[in-house]
BAMI-89094 format. One record per residue (C-alpha): x, y, z. Coordinates in steps of 0.5 Angstrom, whole numbers, plus 500, padded with zeros to 3 digits. Layout:
<sites>
XYZ
...
</sites>
This chain:
<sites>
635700363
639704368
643710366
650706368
648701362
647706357
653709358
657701358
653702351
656708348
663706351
662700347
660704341
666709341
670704343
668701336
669707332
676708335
679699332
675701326
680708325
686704327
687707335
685702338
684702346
684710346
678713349
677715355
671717360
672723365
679722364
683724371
688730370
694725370
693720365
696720360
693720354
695717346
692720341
688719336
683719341
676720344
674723350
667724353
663726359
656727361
655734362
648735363
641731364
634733361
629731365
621731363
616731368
610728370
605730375
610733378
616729378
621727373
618722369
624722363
631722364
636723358
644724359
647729355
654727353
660732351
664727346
671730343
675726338
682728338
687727333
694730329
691731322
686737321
682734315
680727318
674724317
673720322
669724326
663726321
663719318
661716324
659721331
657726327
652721325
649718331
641720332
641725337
648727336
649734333
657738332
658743336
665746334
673745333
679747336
685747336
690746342
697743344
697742335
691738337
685738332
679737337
672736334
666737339
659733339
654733343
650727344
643725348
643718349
</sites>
């Protein structure tokens, strides 16, 4: 499986995650600057690859993913219950921006 489908699955996963929470069509990967966008909302990105080498070459590749869940209300649980779970995944932090509550994982998949 190419790296291309990887991604086709975790779009669909977050896409899951956000109809089960009651926003339905709300995620977005590498949105432009002008896209507007609707919140609640996830955005994610590919921010780096972990390469394993082998005699000399890359043997193991392992996409590193920024996901941000953004939304109005600083005590959702959304995020925790069902990002925050996933194997490889680990929080990074929280913010707030615009009277936005954005909370950060990173996720190798």
């Amino acid at each position: 499986m190419d790296q291309q489908d990887r991604r086709l699955i975790l779009d669909d996963y977050l896409r899951g995650v956000a109809s089960n929470n009651g926003f339905k069509g709300h995620v977005y990967f590498e949105p432009a600057p002008n896209v507007k966008m609707e919140y609640p909302a996830i955005v994610y990105s590919r921010s780096y690859v972990h390469t394993q080498h082998a005699d000399n070459r890359p043997y193991i590749k392992k996409n590193r993913y920024t996901i941000t869940c953004i939304h109005q209300s600083p005590t959702a649980k959304w995020p925790d219950a069902t990002i925050g779970e996933l194997p490889m995944c680990e929080f990074e932090r929280e913010y707030v921006a615009d009277n936005l509550h954005h909370t950060v994982y990173v996720l190798y998949f």
